[in-house]
Backbone as JSON, one array per atom type, in Angstrom:
{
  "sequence": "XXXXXXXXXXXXXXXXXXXXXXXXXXXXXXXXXXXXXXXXXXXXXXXXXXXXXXXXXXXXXXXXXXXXXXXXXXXXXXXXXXXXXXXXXXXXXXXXXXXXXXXXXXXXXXXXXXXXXXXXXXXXXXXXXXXXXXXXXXXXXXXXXXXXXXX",
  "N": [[0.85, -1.18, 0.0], [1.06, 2.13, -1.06], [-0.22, 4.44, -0.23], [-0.82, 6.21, 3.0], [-1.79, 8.44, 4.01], [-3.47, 11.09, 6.12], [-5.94, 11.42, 4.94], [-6.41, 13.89, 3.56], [-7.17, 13.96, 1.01], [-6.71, 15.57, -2.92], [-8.31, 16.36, -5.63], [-6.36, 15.61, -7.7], [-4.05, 14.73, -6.46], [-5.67, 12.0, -5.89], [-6.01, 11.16, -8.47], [-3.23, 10.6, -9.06], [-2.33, 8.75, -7.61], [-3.71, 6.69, -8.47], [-2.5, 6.04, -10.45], [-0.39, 3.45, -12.88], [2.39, 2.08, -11.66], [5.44, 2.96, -12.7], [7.22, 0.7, -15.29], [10.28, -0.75, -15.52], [11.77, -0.9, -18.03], [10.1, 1.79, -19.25], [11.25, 3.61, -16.97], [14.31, 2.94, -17.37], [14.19, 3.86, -20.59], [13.12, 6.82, -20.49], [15.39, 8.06, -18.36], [18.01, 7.64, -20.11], [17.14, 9.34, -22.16], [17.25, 11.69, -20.62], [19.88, 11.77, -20.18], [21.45, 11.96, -22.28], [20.54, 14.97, -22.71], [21.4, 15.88, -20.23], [24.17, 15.39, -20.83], [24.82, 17.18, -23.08], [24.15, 19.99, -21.73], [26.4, 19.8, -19.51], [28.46, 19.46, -21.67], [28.4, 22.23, -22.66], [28.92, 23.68, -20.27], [31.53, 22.9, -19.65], [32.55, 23.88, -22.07], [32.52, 26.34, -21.59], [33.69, 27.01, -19.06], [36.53, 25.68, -19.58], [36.56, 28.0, -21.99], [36.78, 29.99, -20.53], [38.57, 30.06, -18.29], [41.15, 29.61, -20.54], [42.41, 27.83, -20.94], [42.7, 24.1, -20.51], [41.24, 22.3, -18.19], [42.58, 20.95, -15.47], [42.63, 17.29, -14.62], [41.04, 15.84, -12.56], [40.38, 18.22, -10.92], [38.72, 19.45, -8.1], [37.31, 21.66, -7.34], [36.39, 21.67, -10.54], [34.93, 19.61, -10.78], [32.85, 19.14, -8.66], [30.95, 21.07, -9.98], [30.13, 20.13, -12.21], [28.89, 18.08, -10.69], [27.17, 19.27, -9.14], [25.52, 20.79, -11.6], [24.39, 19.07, -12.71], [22.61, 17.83, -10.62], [20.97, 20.16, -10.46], [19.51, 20.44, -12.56], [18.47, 17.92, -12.63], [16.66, 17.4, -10.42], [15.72, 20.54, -10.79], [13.41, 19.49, -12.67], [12.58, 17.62, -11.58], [10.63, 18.83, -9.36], [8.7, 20.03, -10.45], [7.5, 18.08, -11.5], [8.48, 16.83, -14.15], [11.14, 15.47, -16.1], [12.46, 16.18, -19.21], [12.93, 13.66, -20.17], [10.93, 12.28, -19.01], [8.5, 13.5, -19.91], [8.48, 12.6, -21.8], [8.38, 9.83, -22.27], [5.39, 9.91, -20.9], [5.26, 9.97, -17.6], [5.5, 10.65, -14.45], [6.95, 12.07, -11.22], [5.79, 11.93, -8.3], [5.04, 12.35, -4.4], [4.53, 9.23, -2.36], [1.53, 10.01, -1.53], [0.81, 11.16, -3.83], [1.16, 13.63, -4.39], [3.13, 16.93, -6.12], [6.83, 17.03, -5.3], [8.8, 18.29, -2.96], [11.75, 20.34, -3.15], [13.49, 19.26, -0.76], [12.96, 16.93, -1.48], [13.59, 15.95, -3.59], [16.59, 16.63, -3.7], [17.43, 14.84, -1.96], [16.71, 12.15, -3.36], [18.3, 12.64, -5.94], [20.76, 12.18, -4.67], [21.05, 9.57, -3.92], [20.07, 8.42, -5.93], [22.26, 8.74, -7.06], [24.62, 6.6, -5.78], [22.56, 4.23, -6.04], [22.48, 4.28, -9.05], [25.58, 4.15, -10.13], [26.42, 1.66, -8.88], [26.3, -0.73, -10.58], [23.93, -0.32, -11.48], [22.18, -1.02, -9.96], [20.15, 0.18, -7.91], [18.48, 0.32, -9.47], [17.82, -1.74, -10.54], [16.48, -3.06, -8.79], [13.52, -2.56, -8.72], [12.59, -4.14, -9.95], [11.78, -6.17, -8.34], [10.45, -4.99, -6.22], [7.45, -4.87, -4.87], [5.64, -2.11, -5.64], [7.09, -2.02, -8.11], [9.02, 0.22, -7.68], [12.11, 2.32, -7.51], [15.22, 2.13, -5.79], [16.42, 4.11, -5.1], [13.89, 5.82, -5.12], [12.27, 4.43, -3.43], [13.74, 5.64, -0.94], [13.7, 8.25, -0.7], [10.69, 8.54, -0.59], [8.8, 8.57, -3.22], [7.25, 8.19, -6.01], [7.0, 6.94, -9.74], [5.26, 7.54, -12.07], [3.25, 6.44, -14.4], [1.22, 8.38, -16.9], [-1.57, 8.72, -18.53]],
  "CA": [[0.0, 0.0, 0.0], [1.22, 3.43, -0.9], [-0.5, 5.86, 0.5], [-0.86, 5.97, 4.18], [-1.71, 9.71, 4.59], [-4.27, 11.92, 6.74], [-7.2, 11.33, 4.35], [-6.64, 14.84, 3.32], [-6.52, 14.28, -0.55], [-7.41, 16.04, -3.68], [-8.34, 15.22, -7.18], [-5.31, 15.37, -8.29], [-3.44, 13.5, -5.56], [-6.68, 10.75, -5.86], [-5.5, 10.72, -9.9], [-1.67, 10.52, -9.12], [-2.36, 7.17, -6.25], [-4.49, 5.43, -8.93], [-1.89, 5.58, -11.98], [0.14, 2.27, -12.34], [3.74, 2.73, -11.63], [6.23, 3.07, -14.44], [7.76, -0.06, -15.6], [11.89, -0.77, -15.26], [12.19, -0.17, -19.45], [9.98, 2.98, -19.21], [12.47, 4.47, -16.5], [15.45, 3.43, -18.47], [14.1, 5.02, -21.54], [13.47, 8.43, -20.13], [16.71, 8.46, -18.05], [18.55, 7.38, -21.08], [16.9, 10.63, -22.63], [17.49, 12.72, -19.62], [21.47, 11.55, -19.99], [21.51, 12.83, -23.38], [20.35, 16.09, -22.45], [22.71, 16.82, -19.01], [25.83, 15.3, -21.28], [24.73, 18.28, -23.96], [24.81, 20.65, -20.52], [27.48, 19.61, -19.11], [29.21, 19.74, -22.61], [28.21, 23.48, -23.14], [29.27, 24.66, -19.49], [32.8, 22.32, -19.87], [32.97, 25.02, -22.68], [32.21, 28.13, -21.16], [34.91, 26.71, -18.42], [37.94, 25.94, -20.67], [37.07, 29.48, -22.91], [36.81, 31.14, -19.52], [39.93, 29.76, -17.94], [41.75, 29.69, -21.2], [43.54, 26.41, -20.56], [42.16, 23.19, -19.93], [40.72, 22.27, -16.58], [43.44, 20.0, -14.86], [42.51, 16.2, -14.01], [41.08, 15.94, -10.63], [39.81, 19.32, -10.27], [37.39, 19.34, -7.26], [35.97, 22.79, -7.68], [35.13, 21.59, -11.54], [34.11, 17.78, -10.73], [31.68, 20.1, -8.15], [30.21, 21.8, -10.72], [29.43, 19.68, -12.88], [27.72, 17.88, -10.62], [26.17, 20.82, -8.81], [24.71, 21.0, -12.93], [23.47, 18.1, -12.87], [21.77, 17.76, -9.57], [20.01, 21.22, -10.63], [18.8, 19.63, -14.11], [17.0, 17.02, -12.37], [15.86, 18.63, -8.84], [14.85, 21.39, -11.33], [12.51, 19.3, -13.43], [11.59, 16.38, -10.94], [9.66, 19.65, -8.29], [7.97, 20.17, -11.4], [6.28, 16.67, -11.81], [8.63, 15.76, -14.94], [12.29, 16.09, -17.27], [11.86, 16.28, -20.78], [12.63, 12.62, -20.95], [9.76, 11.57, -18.21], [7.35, 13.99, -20.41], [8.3, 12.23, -23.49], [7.75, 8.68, -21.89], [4.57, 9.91, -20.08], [5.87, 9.7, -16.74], [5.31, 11.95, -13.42], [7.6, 11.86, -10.36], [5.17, 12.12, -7.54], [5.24, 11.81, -3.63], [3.65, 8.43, -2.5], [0.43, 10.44, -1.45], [0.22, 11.28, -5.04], [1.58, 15.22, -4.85], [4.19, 17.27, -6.24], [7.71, 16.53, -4.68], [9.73, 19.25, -2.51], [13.09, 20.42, -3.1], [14.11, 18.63, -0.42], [12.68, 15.38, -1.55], [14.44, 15.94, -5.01], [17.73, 15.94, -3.75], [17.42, 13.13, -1.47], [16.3, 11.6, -4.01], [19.24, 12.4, -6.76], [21.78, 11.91, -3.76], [20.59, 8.56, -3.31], [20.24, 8.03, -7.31], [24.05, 8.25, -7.73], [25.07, 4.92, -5.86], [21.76, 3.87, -6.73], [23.03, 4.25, -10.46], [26.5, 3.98, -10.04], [26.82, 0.45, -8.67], [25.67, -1.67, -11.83], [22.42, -0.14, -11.27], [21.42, -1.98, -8.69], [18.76, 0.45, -7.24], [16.95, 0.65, -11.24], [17.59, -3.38, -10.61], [15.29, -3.36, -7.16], [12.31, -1.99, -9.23], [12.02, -5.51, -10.61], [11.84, -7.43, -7.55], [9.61, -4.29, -5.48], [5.83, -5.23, -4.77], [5.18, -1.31, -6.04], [8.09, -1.46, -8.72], [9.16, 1.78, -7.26], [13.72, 1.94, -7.13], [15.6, 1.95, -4.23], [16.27, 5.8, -4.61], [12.36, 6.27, -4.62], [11.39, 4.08, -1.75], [13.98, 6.21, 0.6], [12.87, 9.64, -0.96], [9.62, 8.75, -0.77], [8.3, 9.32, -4.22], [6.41, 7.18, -7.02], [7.1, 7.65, -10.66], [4.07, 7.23, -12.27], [2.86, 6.67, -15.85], [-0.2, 8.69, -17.07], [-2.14, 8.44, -19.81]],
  "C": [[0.89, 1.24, 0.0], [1.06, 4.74, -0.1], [-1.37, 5.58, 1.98], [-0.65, 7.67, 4.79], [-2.96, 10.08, 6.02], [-6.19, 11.95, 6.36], [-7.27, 12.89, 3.82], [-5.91, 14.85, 1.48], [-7.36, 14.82, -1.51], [-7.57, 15.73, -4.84], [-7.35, 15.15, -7.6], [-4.37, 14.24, -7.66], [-4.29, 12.09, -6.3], [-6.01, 10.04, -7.47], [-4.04, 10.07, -9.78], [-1.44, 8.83, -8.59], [-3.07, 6.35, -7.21], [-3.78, 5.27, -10.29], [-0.96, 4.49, -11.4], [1.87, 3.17, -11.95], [4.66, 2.87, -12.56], [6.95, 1.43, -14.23], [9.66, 0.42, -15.82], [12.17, 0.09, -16.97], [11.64, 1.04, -19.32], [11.16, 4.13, -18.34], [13.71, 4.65, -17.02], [15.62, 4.52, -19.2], [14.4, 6.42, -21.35], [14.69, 8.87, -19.72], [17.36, 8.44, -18.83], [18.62, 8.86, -22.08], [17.26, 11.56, -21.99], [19.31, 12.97, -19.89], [21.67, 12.63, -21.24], [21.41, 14.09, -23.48], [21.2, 16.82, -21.34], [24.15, 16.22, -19.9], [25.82, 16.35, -22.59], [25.0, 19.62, -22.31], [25.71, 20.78, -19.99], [28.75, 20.09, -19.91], [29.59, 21.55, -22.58], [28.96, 24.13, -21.56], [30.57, 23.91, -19.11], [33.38, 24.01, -20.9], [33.1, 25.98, -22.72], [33.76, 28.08, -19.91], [36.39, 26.82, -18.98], [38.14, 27.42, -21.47], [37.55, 30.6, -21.8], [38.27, 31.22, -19.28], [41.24, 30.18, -19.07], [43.01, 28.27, -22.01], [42.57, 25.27, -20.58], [41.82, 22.48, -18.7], [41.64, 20.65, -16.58], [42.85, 18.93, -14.36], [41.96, 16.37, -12.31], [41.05, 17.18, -9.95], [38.54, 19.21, -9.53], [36.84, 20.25, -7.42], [35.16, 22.37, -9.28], [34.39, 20.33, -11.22], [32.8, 18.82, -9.77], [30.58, 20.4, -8.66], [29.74, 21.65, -11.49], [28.38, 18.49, -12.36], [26.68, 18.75, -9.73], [25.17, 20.96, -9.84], [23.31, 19.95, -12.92], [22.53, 17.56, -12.05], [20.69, 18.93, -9.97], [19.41, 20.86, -11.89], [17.73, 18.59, -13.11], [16.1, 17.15, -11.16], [15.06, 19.4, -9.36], [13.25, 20.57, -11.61], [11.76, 18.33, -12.55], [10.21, 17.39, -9.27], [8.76, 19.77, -9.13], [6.91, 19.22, -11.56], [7.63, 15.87, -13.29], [9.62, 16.3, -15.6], [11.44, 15.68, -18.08], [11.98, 14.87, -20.98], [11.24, 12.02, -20.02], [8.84, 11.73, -19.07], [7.49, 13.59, -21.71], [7.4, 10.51, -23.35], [6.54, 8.62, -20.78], [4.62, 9.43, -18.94], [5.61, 10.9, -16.02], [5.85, 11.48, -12.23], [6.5, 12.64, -9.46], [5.45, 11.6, -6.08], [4.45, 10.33, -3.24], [2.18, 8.89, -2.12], [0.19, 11.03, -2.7], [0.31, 12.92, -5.51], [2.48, 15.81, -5.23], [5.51, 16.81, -5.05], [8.24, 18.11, -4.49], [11.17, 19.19, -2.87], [14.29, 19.64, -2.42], [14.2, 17.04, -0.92], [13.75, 15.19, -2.74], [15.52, 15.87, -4.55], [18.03, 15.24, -2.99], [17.31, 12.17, -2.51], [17.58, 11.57, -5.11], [21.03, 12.14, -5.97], [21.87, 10.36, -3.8], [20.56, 7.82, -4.59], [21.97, 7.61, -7.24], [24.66, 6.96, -7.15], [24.18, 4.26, -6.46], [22.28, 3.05, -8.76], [24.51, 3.43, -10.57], [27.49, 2.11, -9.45], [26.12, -0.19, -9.01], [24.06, -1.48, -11.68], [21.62, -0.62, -10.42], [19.75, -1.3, -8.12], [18.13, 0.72, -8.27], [16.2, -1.24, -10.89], [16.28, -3.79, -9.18], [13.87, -3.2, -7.57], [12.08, -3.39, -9.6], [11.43, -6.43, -9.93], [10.83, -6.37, -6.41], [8.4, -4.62, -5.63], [5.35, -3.89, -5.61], [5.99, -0.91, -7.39], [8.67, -0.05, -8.64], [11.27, 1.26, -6.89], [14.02, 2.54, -5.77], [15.46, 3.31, -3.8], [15.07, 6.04, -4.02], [11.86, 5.6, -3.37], [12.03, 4.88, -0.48], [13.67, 7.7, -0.06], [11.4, 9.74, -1.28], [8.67, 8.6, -1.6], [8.0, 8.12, -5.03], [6.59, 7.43, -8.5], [6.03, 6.93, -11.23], [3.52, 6.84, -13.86], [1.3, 7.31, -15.66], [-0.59, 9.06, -18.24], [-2.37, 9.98, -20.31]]
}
């Protein structure tokens, strides 16, 4: 069971708690799309870096490794308070809390904090979605949140 609130919900919530959950390939997909789009970002402010500097940013720079992911935490924090990145809203997809409402700032970067081992060790927490009663990944069951498909 999901939602285990107050009883204080609204149509929208009621809509959000009754869509199924996204399937493992649907999340791929979008993330897959999402990648494509922060490694064009990333690209473009690598380039604003090097023209700035003049030089090439030295191996094992912690202020840039920072900053690029500083970028990239604000790419998807941005779009997941929202309800959805451009790849969720391509694969009809909505990052919702499990009561079925927008997600807070804070939840978002719990949530992409929690992505990066998640991701980062052979995927493991995309791989938990397979074997979850709500297919919901590891990130999402400790930030809370539901990604949703909707028609």
């Amino acid at each position: 069971m999901l939602y285990q609130g107050n009883g204080n919900v609204t149509k929208f919530n009621r809509l959000m708690i009754q869509y199924p959950s996204a399937t493992l390939f649907r999340r791929l997909a979008a993330t897959f799309y999402d990648a494509m789009l922060v490694f064009a970002v990333l690209a473009a402010l690598t380039f604003i870096v090097v023209t700035t500097l003049g030089d090439a940013v030295p191996s094992g720079n912690i202020f840039f490794q920072f900053l690029l992911t500083a970028a990239t935490a604000v790419y998807f924090s941005g779009f997941w308070v929202t309800g959805q990145t451009p790849g969720m809203r391509t694969w009809k997809l909505r990052l919702v809390t499990q009561a079925g409402q927008r997600i807070s700032w804070q939840r978002a970067l719990i949530r992409f904090a929690v992505a990066i081992p998640s991701t980062a060790i052979f995927g493991l927490g995309f791989l938990w979605a397979i074997f979850d009663a709500d297919k919901q990944t590891l990130h999402d069951r400790i930030a809370k949140t539901r990604l949703v498909v909707i028609q």
